[in-house]
N, C-alpha and C positions, 0 to 999 in steps of 0.2 A: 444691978442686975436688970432692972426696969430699962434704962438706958442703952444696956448690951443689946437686950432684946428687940427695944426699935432702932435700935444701928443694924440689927442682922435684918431685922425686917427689913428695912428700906432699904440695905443693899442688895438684898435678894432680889427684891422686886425689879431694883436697876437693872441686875443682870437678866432678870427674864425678860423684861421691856427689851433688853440688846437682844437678846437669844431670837424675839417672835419680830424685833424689825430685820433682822437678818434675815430670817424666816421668808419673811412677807417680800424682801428686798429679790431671793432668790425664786421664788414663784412667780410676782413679776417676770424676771429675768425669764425664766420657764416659758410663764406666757406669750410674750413678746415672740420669744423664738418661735411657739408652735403654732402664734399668728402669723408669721413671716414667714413660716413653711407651708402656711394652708392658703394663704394669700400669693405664693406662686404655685401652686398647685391649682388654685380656681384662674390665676391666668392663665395656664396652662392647658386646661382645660377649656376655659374660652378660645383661645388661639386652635386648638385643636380643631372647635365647635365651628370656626370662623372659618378656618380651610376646609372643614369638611363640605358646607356651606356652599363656599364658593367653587370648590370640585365638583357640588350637583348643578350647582346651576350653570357653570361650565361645559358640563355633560350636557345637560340639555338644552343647550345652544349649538351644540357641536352635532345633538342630532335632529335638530331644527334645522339646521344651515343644510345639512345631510339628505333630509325629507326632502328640501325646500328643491336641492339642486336634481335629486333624484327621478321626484314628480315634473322638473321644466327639460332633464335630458329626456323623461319620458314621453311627455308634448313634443320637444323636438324631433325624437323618433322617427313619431309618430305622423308631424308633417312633413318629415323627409320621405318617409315610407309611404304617402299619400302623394307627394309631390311626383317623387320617383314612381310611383306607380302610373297616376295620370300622364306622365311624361310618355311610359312606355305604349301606353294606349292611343297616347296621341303620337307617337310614332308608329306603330302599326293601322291605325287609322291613315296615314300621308302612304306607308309603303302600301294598302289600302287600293287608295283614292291611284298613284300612280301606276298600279296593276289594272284599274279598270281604265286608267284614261289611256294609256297603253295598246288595249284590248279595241279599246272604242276606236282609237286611231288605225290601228290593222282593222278591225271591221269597215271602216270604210274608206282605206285601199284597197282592202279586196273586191266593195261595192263597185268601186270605178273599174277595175278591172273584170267584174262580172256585165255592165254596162257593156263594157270593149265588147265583148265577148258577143254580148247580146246581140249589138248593133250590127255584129261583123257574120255572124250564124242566124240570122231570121228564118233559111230554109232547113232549117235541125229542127224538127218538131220537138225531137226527144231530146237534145242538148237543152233547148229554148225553154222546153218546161224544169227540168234539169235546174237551168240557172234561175229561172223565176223563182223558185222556190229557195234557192238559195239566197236569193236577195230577199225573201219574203222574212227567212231565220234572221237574217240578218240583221234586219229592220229592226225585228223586233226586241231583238237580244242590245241593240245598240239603245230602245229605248229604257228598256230596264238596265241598262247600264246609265244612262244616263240621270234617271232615279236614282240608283245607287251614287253615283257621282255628288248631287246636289245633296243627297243624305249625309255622306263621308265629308262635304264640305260645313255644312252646319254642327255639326259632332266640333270637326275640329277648330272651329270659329268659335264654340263656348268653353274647348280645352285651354284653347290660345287665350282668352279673355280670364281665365282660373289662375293662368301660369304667365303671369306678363312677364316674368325673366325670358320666359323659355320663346319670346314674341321673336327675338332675332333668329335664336336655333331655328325654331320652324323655320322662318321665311327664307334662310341660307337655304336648309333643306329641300323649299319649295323648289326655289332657284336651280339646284342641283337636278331636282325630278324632272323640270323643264327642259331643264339642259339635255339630263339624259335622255329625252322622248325626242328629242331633237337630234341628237346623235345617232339615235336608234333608227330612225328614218334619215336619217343622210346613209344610214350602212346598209341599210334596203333599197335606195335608191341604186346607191354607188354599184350594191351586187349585184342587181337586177340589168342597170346597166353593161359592169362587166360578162353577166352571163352572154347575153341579146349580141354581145360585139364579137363572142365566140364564133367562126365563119361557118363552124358546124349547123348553130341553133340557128344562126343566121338566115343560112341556106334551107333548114326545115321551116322558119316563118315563113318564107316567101312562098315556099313549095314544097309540100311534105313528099316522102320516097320511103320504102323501106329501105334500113339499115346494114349495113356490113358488119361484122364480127367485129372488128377492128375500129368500128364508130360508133358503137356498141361500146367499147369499151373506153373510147375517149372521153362520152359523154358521162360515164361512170367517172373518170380521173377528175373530170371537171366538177359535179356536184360534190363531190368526196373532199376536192381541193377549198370549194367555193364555202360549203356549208359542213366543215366541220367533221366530214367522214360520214354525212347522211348515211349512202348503202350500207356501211361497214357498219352503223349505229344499228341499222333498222335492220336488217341480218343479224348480228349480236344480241337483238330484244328479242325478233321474230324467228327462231331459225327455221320454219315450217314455210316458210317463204319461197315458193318457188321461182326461177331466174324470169320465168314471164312476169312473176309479179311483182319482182320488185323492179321489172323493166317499165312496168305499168308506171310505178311509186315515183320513177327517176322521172318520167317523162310527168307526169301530174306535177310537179318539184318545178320544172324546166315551163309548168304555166303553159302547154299546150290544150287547145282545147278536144271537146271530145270528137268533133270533125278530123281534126289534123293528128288524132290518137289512132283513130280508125284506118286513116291513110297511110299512116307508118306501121301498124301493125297488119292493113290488108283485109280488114272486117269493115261489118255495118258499124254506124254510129250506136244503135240499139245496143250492139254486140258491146261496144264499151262501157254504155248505159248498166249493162247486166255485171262485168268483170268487174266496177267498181263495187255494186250492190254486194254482190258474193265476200270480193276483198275484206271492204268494210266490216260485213257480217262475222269475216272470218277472224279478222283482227280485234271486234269485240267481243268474243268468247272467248280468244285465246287466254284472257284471265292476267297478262301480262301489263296492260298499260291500255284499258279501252278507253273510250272518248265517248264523252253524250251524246245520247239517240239525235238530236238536233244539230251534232255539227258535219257538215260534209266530208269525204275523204279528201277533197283538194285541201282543204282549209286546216286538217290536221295536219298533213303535210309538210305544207307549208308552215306549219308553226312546230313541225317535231325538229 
């Protein structure tokens, strides 16, 4: 009995020994597994942590590069719209400068032609003072243009010096103004010439007469044709205009002086002296298109 009982015992014990290493064997096994499910689950999680990572710092180079090109299209703009701006000022500065050099250049052709005039009428008391004083405007309006001149040249000598691309545009530019102030006076020339070869105006430089209806209205076809439609223009502004006055208007146009106005119309020289003051007068209040107190009626004339 002693014997049975350490036989049962000791195979008891075997079998529990087997029972708790199977046991042990399958907890292992347990374990193992829910280390190799937590261990891809923390890569997983790393890998997640890693992209999220690199999608911020991504982002924030995507709106660094964004800032970066934002703030230099905005400098760019910025000296385009500065560039472009001084550009236009220094083209309005040139168109400017060629309006007064323009201006300066018909100021003194009309001087030499108030000279003629001077030279040729010494016994016009009232013409004589007349033209004195228009040479005197004259003078003076050419010197303050000429101020202005050297002002509009220095402006655009430091625009040009801002803008070294824009140094050729200008100077083409220049070129062009030149050209055109040249052209402009070859076409005052040329029509001044063709007026003078007319055998009508011809015949009144040498010897004024009054007019016939019919030569009367030649000289109207010819300014009309010469410049543009003058009377037709200046009727069209003025219609308050009566046919004396704008016979006045053709002939002041046509460059006769107030001697040989008087001889075709049959008055004193005074008397023309008076119909320009009136005209003038009447033209400046009309509200239509008046001219500065300083410029003469020949001289508007001549430039309407």
């Amino acid at each position: 009995m002693k014997e049975f009982c350490d036989s049962l015992l000791f195979y008891t014990d075997s079998v529990m020994s087997l029972d708790k290493g199977k046991e042990i064997i399958a907890y292992k096994e347990k374990y193992d597994h829910q280390k190799l499910i937590t261990d891809q689950q923390r890569l997983k999680l790393e890998k997640a942590e890693t992209q999220r990572i690199l999608i911020v710092v991504t982002l924030c180079l995507v709106m660094l590069i964004a800032i970066t090109i934002y703030l230099y299209q905005k400098r760019l703009v910025r000296k385009e719209t500065t560039i472009r701006r001084q550009s236009e000022q220094l083209q309005a500065y040139m168109l400017q400068l060629h309006d007064n050099e323009s201006r300066l250049m018909q100021n003194r052709q009309y001087m030499e032609e108030l000279k003629t005039q001077l030279a040729a009428h010494e016994d016009d008391a009232d013409g004589h003072r007349e033209e004195q004083e228009q040479m005197e405007r004259l003078e003076a309006e050419n010197s303050r243009l000429q101020t202005t001149i050297q002002s509009l040249q220095q402006r655009i000598g430091e625009y040009s010096s801002r803008l070294s691309n824009t140094r050729k545009d200008m100077e083409q530019l220049r070129n062009l103004s030149e050209e055109a102030l040249k052209l402009k006076e070859r076409e005052r020339r040329l029509t001044d010439r063709l007026v003078d070869s007319h055998p009508l105006v011809a015949e009144l430089q040498k010897k004024c007469r009054t007019l016939s209806e019919a030569e009367w209205q030649e000289l109207v076809q010819l300014c009309n044709d010469t410049w543009d439609g003058f009377t037709t223009r200046l009727q069209a502004r003025y219609p308050q205009l009566t046919e004396q006055d704008l016979r006045l208007c053709l002939l002041i146009r046509l460059r006769f002086s107030n001697v040989q106005l008087a001889t075709i119309f049959a008055v004193s020289p005074a008397s023309i002296s008076q119909k320009k003051f009136r005209l003038k007068k009447h033209l400046s209040e009309s509200g239509e298109s008046s001219f500065p107190e300083e410029m003469t009626l020949d001289r508007w004339l001549t430039e309407f």
